[in-house]
LUMSE-60296 format. One record per residue: residue number from 1; residue in one letter; chain; z, y, x of N, C-alpha, C in turn. Coordinates in pm, 1 decimal. Example, Ala and Ser with C-alpha at 12.3 -4.5 7.8 and 13.67 -1.06 7.14 Angstrom:
<pts>
+-----+------+-----+----------+----------+----------+----------+----------+----------+----------+----------+----------+
! seq ! type ! mol !      n.Z !      n.Y !      n.X !     ca.Z !     ca.Y !     ca.X !      c.Z !      c.Y !      c.X !
+-----+------+-----+----------+----------+----------+----------+----------+----------+----------+----------+----------+
!   1 !    a !   A !    780.0 !   -569.0 !   1319.0 !    780.0 !   -450.0 !   1230.0 !    780.0 !   -330.0 !   1320.0 !
!   2 !    s !   A !    708.0 !   -225.0 !   1285.0 !    714.0 !   -106.0 !   1367.0 !    787.0 !      3.0 !   1290.0 !
+-----+------+-----+----------+----------+----------+----------+----------+----------+----------+----------+----------+
</pts>
This chain:
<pts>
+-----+------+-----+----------+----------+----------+----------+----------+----------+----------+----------+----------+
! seq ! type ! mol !      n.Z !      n.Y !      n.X !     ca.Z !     ca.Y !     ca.X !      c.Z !      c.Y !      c.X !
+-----+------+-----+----------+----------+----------+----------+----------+----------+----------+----------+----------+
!   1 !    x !   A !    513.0 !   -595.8 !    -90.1 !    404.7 !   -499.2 !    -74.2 !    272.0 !   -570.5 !    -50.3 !
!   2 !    x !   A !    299.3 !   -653.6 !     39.6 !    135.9 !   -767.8 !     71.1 !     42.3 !   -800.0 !    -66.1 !
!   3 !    x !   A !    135.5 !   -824.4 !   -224.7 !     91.5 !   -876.0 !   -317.7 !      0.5 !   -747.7 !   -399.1 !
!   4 !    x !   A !     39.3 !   -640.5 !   -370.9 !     11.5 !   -492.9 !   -414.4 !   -171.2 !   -501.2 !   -340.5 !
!   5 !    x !   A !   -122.7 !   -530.6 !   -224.4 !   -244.1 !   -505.3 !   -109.9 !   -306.3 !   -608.6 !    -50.7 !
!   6 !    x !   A !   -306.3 !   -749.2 !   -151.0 !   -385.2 !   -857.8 !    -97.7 !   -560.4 !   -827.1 !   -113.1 !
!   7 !    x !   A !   -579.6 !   -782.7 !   -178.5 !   -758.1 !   -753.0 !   -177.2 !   -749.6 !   -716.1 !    -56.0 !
!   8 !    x !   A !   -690.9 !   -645.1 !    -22.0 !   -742.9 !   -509.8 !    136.3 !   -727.3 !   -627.6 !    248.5 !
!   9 !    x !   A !   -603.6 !   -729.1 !    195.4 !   -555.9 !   -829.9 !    336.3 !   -679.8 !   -891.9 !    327.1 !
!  10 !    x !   A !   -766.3 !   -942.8 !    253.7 !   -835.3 !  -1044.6 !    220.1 !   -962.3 !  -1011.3 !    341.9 !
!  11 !    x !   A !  -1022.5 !   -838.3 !    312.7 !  -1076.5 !   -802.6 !    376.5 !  -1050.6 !   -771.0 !    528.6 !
!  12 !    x !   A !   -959.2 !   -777.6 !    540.8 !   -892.8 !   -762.0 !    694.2 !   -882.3 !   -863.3 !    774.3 !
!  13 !    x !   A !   -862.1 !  -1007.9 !    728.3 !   -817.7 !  -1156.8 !    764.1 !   -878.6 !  -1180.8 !    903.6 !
!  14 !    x !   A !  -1016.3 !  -1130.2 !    936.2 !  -1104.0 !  -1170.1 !   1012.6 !  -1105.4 !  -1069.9 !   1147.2 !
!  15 !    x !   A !   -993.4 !   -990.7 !   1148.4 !  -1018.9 !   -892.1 !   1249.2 !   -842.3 !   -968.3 !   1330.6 !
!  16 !    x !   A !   -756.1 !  -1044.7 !   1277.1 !   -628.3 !  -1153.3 !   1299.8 !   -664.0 !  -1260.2 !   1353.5 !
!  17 !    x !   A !   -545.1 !  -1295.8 !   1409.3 !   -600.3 !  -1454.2 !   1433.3 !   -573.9 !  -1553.3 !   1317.3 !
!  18 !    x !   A !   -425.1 !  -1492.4 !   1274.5 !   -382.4 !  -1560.6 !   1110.5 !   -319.6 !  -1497.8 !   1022.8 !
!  19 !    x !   A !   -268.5 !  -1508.5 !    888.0 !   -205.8 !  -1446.2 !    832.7 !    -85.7 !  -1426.6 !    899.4 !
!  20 !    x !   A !    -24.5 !  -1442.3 !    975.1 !    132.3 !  -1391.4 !   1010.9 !    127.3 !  -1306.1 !   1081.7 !
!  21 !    x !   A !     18.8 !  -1274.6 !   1190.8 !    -27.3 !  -1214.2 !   1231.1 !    -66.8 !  -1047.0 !   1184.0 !
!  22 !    x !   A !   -131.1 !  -1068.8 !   1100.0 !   -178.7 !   -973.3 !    997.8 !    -89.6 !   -909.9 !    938.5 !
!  23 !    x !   A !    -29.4 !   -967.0 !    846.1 !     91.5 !   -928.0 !    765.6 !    222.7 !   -850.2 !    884.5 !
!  24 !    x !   A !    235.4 !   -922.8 !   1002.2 !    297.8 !   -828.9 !   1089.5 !    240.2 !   -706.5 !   1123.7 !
!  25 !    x !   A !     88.7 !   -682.9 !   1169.3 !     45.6 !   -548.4 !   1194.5 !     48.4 !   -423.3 !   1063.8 !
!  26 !    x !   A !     19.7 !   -462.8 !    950.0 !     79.9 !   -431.3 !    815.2 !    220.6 !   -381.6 !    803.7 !
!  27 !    x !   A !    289.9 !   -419.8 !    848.1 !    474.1 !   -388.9 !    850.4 !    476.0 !   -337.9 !    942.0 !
!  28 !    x !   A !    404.5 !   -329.0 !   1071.9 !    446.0 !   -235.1 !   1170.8 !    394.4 !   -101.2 !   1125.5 !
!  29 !    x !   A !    239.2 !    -66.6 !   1079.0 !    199.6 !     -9.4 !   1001.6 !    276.2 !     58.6 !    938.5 !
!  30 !    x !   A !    293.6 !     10.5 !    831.8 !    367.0 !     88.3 !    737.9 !    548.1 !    162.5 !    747.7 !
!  31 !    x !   A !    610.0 !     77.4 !    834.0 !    701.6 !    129.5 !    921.6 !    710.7 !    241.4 !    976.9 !
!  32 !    x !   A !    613.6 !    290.1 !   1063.0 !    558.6 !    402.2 !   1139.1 !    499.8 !    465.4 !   1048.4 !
!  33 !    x !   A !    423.9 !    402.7 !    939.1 !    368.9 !    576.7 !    872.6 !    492.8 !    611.3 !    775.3 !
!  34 !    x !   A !    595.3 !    561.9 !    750.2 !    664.6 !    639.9 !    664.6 !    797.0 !    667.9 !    711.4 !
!  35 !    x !   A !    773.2 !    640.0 !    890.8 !    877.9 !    774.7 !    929.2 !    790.0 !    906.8 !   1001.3 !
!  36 !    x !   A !    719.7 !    899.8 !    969.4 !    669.5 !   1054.4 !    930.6 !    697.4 !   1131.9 !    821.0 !
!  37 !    x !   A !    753.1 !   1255.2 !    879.6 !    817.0 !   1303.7 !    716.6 !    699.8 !   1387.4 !    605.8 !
!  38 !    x !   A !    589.4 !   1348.4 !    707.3 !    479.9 !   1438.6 !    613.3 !    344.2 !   1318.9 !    539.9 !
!  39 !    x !   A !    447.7 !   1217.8 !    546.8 !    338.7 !   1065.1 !    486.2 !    439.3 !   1012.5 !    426.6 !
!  40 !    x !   A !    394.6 !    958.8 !    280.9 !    491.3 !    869.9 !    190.0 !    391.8 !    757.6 !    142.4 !
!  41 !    x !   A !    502.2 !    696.6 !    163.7 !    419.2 !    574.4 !     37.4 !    500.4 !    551.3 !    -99.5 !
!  42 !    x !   A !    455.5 !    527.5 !   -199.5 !    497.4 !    530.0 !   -371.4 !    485.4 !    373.8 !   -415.4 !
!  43 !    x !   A !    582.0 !    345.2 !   -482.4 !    551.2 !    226.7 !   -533.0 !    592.6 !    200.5 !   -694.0 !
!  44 !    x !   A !    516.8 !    169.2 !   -766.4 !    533.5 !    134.0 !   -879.8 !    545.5 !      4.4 !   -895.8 !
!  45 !    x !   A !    663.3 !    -21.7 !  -1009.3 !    794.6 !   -149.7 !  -1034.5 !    701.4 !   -197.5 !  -1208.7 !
!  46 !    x !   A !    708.6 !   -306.1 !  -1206.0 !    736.8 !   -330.4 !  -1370.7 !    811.4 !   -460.5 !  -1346.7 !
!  47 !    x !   A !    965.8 !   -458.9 !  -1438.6 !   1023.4 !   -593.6 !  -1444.4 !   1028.6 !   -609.3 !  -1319.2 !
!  48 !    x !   A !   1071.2 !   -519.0 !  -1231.3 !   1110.4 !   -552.5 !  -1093.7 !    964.6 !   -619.0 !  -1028.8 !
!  49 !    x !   A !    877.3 !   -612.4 !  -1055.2 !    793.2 !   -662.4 !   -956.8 !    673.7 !   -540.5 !   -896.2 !
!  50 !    x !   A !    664.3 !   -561.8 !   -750.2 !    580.3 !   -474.0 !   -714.9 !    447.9 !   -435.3 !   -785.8 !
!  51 !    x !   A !    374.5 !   -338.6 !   -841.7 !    260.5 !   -360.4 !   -922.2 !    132.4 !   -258.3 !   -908.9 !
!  52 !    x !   A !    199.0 !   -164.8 !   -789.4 !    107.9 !    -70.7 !   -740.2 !    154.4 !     40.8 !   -641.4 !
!  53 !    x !   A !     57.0 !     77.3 !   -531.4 !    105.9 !    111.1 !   -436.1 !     18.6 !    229.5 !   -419.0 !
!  54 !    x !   A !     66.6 !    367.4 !   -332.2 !      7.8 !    453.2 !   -316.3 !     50.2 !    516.0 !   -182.1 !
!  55 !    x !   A !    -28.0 !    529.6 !    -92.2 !     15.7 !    646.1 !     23.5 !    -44.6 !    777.9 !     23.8 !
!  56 !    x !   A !     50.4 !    879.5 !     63.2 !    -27.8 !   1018.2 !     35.6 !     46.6 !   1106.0 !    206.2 !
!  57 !    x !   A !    -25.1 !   1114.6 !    182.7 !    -22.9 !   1238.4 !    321.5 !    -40.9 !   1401.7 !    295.1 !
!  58 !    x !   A !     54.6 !   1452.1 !    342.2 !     64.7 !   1595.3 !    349.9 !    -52.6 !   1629.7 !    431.8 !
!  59 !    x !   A !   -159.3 !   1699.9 !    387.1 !   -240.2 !   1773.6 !    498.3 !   -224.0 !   1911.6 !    548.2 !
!  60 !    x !   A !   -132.5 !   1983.3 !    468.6 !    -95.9 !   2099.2 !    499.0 !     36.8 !   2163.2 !    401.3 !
!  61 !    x !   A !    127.1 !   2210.1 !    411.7 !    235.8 !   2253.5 !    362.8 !    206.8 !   2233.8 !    198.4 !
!  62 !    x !   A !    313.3 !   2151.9 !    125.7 !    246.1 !   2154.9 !      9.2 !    103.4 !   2106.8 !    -40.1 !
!  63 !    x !   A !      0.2 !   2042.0 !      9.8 !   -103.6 !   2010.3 !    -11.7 !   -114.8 !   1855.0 !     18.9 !
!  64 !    x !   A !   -111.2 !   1777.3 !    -51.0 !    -91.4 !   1645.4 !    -25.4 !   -242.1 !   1558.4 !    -37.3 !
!  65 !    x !   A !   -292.2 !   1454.5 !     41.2 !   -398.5 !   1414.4 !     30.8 !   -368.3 !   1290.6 !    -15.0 !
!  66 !    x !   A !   -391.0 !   1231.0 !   -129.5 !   -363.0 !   1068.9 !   -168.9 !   -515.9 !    967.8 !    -86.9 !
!  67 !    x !   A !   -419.6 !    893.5 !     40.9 !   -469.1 !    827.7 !     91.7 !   -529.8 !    669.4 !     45.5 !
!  68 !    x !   A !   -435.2 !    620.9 !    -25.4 !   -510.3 !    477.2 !    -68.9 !   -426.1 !    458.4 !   -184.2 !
!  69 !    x !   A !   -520.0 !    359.9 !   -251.9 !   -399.6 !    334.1 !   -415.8 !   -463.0 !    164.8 !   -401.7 !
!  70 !    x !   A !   -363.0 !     99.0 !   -457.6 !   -375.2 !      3.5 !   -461.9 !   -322.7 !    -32.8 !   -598.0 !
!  71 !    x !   A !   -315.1 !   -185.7 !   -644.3 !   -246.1 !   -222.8 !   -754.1 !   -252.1 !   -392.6 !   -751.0 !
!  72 !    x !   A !   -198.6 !   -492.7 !   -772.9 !   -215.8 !   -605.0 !   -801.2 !   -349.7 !   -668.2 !   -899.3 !
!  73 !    x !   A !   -431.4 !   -714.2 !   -872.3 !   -554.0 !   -780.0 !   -919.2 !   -488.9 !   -815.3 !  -1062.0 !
!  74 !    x !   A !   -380.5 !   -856.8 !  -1086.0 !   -361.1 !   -924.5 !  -1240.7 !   -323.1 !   -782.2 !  -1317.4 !
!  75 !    x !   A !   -312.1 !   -672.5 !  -1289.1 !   -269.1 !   -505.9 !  -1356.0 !   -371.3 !   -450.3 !  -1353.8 !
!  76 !    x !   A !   -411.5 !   -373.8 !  -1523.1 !   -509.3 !   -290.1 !  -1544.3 !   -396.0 !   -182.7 !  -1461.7 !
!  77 !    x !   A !   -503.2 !    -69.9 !  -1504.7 !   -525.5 !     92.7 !  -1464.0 !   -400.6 !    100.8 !  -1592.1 !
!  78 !    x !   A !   -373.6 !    152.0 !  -1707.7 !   -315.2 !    144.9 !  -1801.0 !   -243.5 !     47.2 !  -1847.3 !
!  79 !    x !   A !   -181.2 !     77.0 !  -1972.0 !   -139.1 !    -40.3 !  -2037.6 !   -161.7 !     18.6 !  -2174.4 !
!  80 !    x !   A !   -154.6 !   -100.3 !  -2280.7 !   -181.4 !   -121.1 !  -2392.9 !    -63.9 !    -75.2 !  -2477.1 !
!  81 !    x !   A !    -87.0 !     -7.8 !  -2584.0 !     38.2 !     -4.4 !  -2656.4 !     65.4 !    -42.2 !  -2804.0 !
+-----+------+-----+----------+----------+----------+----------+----------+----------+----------+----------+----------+
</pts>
């Protein structure tokens, strides 16, 4: 998941003391938001590799708010066909 969301780590680095650090508050993070049953996170695979990430939050019954999207720096938006 880190590779999905290294831009965001990149920007974050400075609020850690180090990356292990970081990457742990990240997993605790994400741990806790997706045992909430009204927050998911989505992940899109190609060839088995992580390649884009999405969290969405229920804001109200049925009404879902897409919280952050991410994707790996080397993956367009699309693909070519």
């Amino acid at each position: 998941m880190f590779l999905v969301y290294a831009e965001s780590m990149v920007d974050m680095e400075g609020e850690f003391k180090d990356r292990d650090e970081m990457e742990a508050s990240y997993a605790a993070f994400l741990k806790e938001f997706i045992q909430n049953p009204k927050q998911m996170v989505f992940i899109e695979t190609d060839e088995k590799q992580w390649v884009s990430g999405l969290r969405a939050v229920e804001s109200e019954p049925g009404k879902w708010f897409l919280e952050r999207h991410r994707r790996k720096k080397d993956r367009l938006h699309y693909r070519k066909k």
